[in-house]
C-alpha positions as CSV (number, residue, x, y, z in Angstrom):
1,X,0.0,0.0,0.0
2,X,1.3,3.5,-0.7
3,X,0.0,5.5,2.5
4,X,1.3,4.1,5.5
5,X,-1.6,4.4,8.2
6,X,-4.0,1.8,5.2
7,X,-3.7,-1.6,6.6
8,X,-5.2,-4.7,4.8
9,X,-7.0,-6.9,7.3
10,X,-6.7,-11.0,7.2
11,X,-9.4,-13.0,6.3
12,X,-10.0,-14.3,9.7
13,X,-10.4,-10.5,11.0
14,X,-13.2,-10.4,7.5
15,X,-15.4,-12.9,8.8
16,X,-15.6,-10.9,12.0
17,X,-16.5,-7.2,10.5
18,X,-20.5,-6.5,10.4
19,X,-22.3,-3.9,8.5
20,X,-21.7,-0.9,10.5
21,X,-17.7,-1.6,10.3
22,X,-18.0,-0.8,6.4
23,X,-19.3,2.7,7.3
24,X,-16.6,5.7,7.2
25,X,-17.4,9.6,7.2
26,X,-14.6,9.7,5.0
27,X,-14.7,7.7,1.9
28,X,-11.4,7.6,0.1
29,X,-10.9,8.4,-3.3
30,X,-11.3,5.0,-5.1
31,X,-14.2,3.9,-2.8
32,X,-17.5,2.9,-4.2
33,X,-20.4,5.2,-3.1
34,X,-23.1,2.4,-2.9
35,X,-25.3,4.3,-0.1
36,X,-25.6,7.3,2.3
37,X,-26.8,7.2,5.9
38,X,-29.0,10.0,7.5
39,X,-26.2,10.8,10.9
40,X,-27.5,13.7,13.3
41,X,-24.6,14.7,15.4
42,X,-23.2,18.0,17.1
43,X,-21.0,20.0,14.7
44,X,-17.9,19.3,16.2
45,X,-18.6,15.7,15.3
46,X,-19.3,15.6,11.8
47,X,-16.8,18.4,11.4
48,X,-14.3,15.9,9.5
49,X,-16.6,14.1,7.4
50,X,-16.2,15.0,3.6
51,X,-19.7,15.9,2.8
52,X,-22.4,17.6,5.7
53,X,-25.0,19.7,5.8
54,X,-25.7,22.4,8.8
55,X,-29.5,22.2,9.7
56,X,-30.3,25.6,11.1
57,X,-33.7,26.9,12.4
58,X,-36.1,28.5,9.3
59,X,-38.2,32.0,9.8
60,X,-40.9,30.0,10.6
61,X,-42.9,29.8,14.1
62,X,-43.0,26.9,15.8
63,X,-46.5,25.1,15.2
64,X,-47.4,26.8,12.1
65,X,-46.7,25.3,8.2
């Protein structure tokens, strides 16, 4: 691997993943976008991921449509 901190796993250590192991914030370049996951987290915590949106309030009052 070119990049130092990229490890490859073993197979035994590939049986053991599960779904949420697959997910990253982060997707590298030559990943495969396949799906995207709704996450709702304080700012400082989604700060790093590569793509986020900012949810702020609207001019509307509360209750009305």
């Amino acid at each position: 691997m070119e990049e130092d901190y990229i490890k490859e796993i073993g197979e035994d250590e590939k049986e053991k993943l599960n779904d949420v192991d697959y997910l990253t914030g982060v997707p590298l370049p030559n990943d495969i976008l396949l799906y995207a996951v709704h996450v709702c987290a304080p700012y400082a915590a989604v700060q790093s991921y590569k793509y986020w949106v900012k949810i702020i309030p609207g001019t509307t009052k509360k209750g009305k449509r």
